[in-house]
C-alpha positions in Angstrom: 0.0 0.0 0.0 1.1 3.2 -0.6 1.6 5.3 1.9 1.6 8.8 1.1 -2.2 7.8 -0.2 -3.1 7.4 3.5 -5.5 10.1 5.0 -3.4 12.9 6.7 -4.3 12.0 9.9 -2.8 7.9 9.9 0.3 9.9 7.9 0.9 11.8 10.8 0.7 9.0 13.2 3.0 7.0 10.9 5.7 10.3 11.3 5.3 10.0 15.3 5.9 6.7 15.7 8.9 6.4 13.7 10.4 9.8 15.7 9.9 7.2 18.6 13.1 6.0 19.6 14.9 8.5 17.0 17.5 9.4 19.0 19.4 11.4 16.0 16.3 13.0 14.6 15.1 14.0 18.2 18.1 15.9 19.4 17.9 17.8 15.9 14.2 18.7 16.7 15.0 20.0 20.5 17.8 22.2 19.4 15.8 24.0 16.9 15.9 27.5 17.2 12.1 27.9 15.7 9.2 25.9 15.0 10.0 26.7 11.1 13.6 24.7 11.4 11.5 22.1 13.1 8.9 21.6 10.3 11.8 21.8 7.9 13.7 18.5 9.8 10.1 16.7 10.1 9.9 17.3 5.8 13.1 15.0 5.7 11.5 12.4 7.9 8.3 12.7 6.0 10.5 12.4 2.6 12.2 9.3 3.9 9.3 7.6 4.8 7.4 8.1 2.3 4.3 9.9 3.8 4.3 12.8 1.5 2.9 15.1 3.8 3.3 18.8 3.3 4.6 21.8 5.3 0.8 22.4 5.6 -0.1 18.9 6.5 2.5 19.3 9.8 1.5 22.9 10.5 -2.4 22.2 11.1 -2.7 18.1 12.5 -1.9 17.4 16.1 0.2 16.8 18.0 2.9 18.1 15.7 1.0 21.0 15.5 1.0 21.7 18.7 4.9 20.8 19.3 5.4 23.8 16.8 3.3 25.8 18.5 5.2 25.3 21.8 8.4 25.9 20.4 7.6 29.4 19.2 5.9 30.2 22.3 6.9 29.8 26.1 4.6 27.4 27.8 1.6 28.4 29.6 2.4 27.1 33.0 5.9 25.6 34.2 5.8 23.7 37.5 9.3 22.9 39.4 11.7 25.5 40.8 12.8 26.9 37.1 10.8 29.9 37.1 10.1 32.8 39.8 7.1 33.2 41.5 5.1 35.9 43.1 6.5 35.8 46.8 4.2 38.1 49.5 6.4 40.0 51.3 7.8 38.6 54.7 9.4 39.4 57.7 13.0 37.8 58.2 11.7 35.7 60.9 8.8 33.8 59.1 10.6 33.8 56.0 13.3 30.8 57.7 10.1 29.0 59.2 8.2 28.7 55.9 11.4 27.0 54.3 11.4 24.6 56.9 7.8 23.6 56.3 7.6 23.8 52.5 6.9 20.8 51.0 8.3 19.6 47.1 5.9 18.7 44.7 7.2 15.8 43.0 4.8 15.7 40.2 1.7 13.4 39.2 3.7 10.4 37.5 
């Protein structure tokens, strides 16, 4: 069967699964500077594999979509210690007793 006759949709699932496991092909796509240089990598892996899809095709079907969209634009909410956070202000005092008590959140998984 040929693949690139596929619907878009089973295309783009074909694409994710075979960046499964691509170690070579993933470490390009993380140090992208834009989504563009991203859609431009995932072309090649489309090419490759036959799928035919377009820059179109990868700029409007999830999840790839939405992988470009979220490496143009900074996330929506970050949880961890990376980013600062509105802190009330404190006297010295409380400010060594709320240390003491905070607890981590080591995430859902």
């Amino acid at each position: 069967m040929n693949r690139s006759s596929l619907p878009i949709n089973q295309r783009i699932a074909l694409l994710v699964q075979a960046l499964d496991g691509a170690e070579k092909t993933n470490k390009a796509l993380a140090t992208c500077p834009d989504g563009d240089a991203m859609v431009d990598i995932l072309l090649g892996a489309s090419a490759k594999l036959g799928l035919g899809l377009t820059r179109r095709d990868l700029l409007e079907t999830p999840p790839i979509r939405d992988w470009i969209w979220f490496k143009n634009n900074d996330p929506l909410v970050t949880v961890g210690d990376a980013k600062p956070r509105y802190r009330r202000e404190q006297r010295p005092d409380q400010a060594s007793e709320e240390v003491k008590t905070r607890r981590k959140f080591l995430g859902l998984f």
